[in-house]
Steps between C-alpha positions, in 0.01 A plus 500: 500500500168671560572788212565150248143393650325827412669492179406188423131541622472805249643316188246210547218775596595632152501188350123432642409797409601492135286202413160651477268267294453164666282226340438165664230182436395183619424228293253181626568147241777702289600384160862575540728596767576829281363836415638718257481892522572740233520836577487800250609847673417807285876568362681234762657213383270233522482221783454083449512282785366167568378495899518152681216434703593407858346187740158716546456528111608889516665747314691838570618762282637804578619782263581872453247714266602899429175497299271294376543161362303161335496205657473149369436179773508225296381127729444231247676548125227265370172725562395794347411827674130381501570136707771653771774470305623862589471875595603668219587897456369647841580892600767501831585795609750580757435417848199229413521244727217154329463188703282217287364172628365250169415127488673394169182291414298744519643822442345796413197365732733485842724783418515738760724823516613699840700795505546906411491366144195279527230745339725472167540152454142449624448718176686275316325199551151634477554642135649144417206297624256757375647563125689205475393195681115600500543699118787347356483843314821462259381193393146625483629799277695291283211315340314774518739642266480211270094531434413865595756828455199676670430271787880468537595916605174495682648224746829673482303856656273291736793297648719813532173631687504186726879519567450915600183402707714247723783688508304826645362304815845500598624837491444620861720175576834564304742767426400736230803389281341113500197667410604659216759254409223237455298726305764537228545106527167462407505693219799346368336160546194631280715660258720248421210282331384789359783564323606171424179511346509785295835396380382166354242611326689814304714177417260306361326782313841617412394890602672728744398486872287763619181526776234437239548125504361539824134528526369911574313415800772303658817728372565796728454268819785233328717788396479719774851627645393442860616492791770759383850537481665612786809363735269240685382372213769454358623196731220315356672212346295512175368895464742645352532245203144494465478880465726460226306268319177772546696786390591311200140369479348855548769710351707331238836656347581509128732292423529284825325127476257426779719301780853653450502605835845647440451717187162630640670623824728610322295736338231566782684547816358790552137371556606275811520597801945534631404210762372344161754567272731395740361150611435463109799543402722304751260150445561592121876502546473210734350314227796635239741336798306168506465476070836596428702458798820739541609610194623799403169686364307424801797621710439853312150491585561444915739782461240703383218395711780598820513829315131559470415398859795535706328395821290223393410225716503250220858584422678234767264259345598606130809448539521197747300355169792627277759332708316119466476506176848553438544154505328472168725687293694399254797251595260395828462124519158414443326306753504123463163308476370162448144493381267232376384468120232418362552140497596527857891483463712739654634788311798670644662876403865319480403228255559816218839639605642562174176601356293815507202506696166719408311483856116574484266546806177492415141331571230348289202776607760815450431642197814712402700190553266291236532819277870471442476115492389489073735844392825242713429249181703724317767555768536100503450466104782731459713313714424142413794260490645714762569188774635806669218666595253335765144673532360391840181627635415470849150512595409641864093319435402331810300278308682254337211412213509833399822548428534215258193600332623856423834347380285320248233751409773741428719301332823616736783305416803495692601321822198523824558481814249636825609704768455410888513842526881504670668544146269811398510699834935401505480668124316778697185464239206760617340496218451293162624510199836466638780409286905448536792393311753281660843484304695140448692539843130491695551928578240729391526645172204725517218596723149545268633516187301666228135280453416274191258774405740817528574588149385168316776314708839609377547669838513216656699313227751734499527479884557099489723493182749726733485275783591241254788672405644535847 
């Protein structure tokens, strides 16, 4: 009996053991009974769970971390960051233990933090009142944008200055991997409205991108490559991306149009760092997975990955990925919905068995979507008196007003319905334009068939005149 004790003693002692990040709060006057987390671990499968608070108003979570990871608390779905809403992309790193105490009322004024881990969310929340409650610096550097290009980059260096400054009064507190980690955050934060910038304007002026639509004085600090690539780095959960987007800024390739991400790493591997390269080209494939789910082109490109890096770390999550979305191939049943129109009535995906089915996700402020909206005239044109074909799009807008008004300002005909966002995350949507063909029986026909604009159209008439025939 005593060796089944020891035994026993050892496995839970393991068991204890293994769990090495702990997080825990107490809430005074919460909002809900609830608290989501979201965890991100650098190449781990990724980790939702909603924690019940007990009697006392507390929460526990417990977890394993091989490496770092970014954590997401959210306490009340109906306020922003800014009000106490949430805790949104914070650094864990194995063996962090964070204890928090908050009044829901008052939130970012009674939040208190205890804990090996409470220098880096004490980081956290001093950036956010300082840039963005006190600031409200990407607001602030929005319309600056929209009166001064000038005044605009200058905010964008003095901000990044700010963010730097705050950051470096904490670096005798945390590990030099959170250090540096935030650093490249930082700069991806920055960059991103540079570039977003830079990119709107070559499109209004209808001229290439390059650095000289940023302002001399303000240039080399925006399109500086620092901090630089190396593993650590690398498990920043923007960096790498953003160093694309720099590289294509800074050092553009013949032939490759600014934003393919895939035909410019293609041809530029070489300048990234392997930890780079790596990370790059796993989210890139990840994002293959998610567009056009398991078919047999992206199955050729996870071989290949497997072949290039053998011993990845991304490649359980690759192909975990791979194995979910089998259920959208061709044949699958596609998932049944009942969503309200515009009018308020439900719409459901069974009241068109029989009929074929062009599904479109999309949103009244994304812009690709609205682009293939006018060029789809002709899909519908070519198909008119076809009671066989049903064009529904379903918008994922929050706000109902502005979904009707971009149904009328773009002229989108077709049936509408709005998402409650169920139906897009069960069609596994991550990103939109997102588009599917569902054949008479209610199966999928085809996962993002060719778009409106691909080759004025006949693409994607030849595509549904097949499914007609079947």
């Amino acid at each position: 009996m005593k060796p089944l004790l020891i035994f026993l003693f050892i496995l839970f002692s393991i068991k204890i053991q293994a769990q090495n990040v702990f997080i825990r709060g107490k809430i005074m006057n919460p909002v809900s009974q609830t608290v989501e987390i979201m965890i991100f671990p650098y190449a781990q499968k990724s980790i939702f769970e909603t924690l019940l608070l007990n009697e006392k108003n507390e929460f526990e979570f417990k977890t394993t971390l091989t490496d770092i990871a970014y954590v997401t608390l959210t306490f009340d779905k109906n306020r922003p960051i800014s009000q106490g809403g949430r805790l949104q992309w914070y650094i864990l790193e194995p063996n962090d233990t964070i204890s928090m105490t908050f009044d829901a009322k008052y939130f970012w004024k009674t939040m208190r933090y205890t804990g090996n881990a409470a220098p880096k969310f004490e980081y956290y929340k001093e950036d956010l009142i300082t840039t963005n409650l006190q600031k409200d610096w990407e607001t602030t550097a929005k319309t600056k944008l929209t009166k001064s290009k000038t005044d605009f980059y200058q905010y964008l260096v003095e901000i990044e200055r700010l963010k730097l400054k705050l950051l470096e009064k904490y670096k005798s507190k945390v590990t030099t991997q959170f250090y540096t980690i935030c650093k490249a955050d930082i700069k991806s934060d920055i960059s991103t409205k540079t570039v977003r910038a830079v990119y709107q304007e070559a499109q209004k002026r209808k001229i290439d991108v390059t650095p000289e639509l940023i302002p001399a004085a303000f240039r080399a600090a925006l399109t500086s490559m620092a901090p630089p690539q190396d593993s650590i780095t690398a498990k920043s959960m923007g960096y790498p991306f953003t160093l694309m987007y720099l590289f294509m800024l800074n050092h553009p390739t013949q032939g490759v149009e600014f934003g393919d991400r895939n035909a410019y790493l293609k041809a530029n591997k070489s300048k990234f760092h392997p930890a780079f390269a790596e990370t790059l080209s796993s989210e890139l494939l990840e994002e293959e997975i998610a567009y056009k789910g398991s078919n047999e082109e992206v199955v050729k490109q996870v071989i290949a990955f497997e072949k290039e890096y053998p011993n990845s770390r991304f490649l359980a999550r690759i192909k975990n990925r791979l194995i979910e979305k089998e259920a959208f191939l061709p044949g699958k049943p596609a998932f049944a919905f009942t969503l309200p129109d515009t009018a308020g009535r439900n719409v459901q995906l069974a009241d068109f068995k029989g009929k074929i089915v062009y599904l479109d996700f999309w949103a009244s402020w994304c812009g690709p979507c609205l682009a293939e909206m006018k060029p789809s005239l002709k899909i519908k044109e070519h198909f008119k008196g076809h009671d066989e074909i049903v064009f529904l799009y379903i918008s994922t807008d929050k706000n109902e007003a502005d979904w009707k008004k971009a149904i009328a300002k773009h002229q989108i005909t077709g049936l509408h319905v709005r998402d409650n966002q169920n139906v897009s995350k069960a069609f596994g949507v991550s990103g939109i334009p997102s588009t599917f063909i569902i054949d008479r029986y209610g199966n999928f026909q085809t996962i993002q068939p060719p778009k409106p604009t691909q080759n004025n159209g006949n693409d994607l008439i030849k595509v549904l005149e097949s499914a007609l025939t079947k």
